[in-house]
C-alpha positions as MATLAB code, in Angstrom:
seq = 'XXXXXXXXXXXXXXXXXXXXXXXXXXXXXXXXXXXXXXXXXXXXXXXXXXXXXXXXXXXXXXXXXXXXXXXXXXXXXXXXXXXXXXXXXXXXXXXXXXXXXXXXXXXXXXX';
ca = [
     150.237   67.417  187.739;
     149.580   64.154  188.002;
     150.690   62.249  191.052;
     150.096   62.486  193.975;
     153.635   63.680  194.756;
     153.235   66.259  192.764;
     150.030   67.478  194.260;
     151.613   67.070  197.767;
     154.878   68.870  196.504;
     153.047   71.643  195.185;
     151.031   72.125  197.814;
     154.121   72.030  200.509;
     155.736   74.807  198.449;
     152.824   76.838  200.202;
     153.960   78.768  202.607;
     153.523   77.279  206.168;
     151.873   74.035  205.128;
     152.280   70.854  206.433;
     150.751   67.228  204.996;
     148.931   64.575  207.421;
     147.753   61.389  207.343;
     144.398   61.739  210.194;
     142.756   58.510  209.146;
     143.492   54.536  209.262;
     142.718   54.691  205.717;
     146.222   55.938  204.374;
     144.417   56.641  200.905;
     143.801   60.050  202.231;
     146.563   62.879  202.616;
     145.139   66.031  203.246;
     147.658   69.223  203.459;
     146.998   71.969  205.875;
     147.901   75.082  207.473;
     150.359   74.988  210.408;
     148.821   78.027  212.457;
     144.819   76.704  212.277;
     145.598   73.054  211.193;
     142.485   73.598  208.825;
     142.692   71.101  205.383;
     142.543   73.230  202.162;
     143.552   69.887  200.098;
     142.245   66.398  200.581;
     144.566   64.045  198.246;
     143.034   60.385  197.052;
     142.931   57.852  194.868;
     140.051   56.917  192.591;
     138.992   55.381  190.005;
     142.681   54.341  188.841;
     142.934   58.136  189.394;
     144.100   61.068  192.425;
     141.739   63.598  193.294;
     141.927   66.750  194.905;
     139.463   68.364  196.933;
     139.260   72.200  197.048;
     137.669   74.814  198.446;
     136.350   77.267  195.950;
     134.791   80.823  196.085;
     130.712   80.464  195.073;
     131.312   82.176  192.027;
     133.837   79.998  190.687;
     132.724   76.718  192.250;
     129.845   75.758  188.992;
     132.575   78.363  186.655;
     135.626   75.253  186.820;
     132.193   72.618  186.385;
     131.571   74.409  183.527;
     135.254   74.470  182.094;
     136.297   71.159  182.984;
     134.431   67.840  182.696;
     137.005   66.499  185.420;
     136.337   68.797  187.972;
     133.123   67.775  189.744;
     131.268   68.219  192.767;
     133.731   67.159  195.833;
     133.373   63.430  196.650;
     132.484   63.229  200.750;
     131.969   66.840  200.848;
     130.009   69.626  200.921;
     129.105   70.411  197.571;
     128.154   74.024  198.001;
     131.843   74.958  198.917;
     134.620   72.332  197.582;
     135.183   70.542  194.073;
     136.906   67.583  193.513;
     139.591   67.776  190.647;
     140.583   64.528  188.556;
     143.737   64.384  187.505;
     143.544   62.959  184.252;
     145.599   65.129  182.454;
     142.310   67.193  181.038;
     142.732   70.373  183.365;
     146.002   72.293  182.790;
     148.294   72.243  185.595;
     148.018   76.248  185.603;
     144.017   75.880  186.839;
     145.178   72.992  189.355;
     147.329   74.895  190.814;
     145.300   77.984  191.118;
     142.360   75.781  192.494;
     144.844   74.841  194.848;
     145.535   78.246  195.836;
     142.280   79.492  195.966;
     141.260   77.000  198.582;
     144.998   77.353  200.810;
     143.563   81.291  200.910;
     140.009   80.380  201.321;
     141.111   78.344  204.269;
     144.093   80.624  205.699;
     143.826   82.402  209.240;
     143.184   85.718  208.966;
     145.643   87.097  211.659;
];
């Protein structure tokens, strides 16, 4: 994964997800859930790069630090609960997309 296409693709194959465009700056897609409308991805370019925020479990948000180089602290938000993951081709698409996942449950109603 390395587009943001792809990122938005995968995360659409979620079920009952939906993408959105909330701010003037059109940089930002985030994808969320149709029933609470919360984000669990927040899709950007940087640094000649896309990013992906996620929401991680504490236990594995300093674990995928420790792994991968490219996945840092989330840029513009809280630290203590999301990551941001470069896509520079460093982190297998595998971990991507099961950072992706963890945050679309981490984020999911629970009715």
């Amino acid at each position: 994964m390395k587009s943001r296409k792809e990122a938005i693709n995968y995360c659409l194959n979620l079920e009952q997800t939906y993408e959105d465009y909330p701010f003037r700056d059109k940089n930002w897609t985030v994808m969320r859930h149709i029933k609470n409308k919360k984000i669990f991805a927040w899709i950007f370019e940087k640094d000649n790069h896309i990013w992906i925020n996620v929401k991680c479990e504490p236990g594995f948000l300093d674990y995928w630090r420790q792994v991968y180089p490219s996945v840092v602290p989330a840029f513009h938000l809280n630290k203590d609960h999301w990551n941001s993951i470069i896509l520079d081709g460093t982190v297998p698409e595998e971990e991507i997309e099961e950072m992706i996942r963890q945050s679309y449950r981490l984020t999911k109603a629970n009715k």
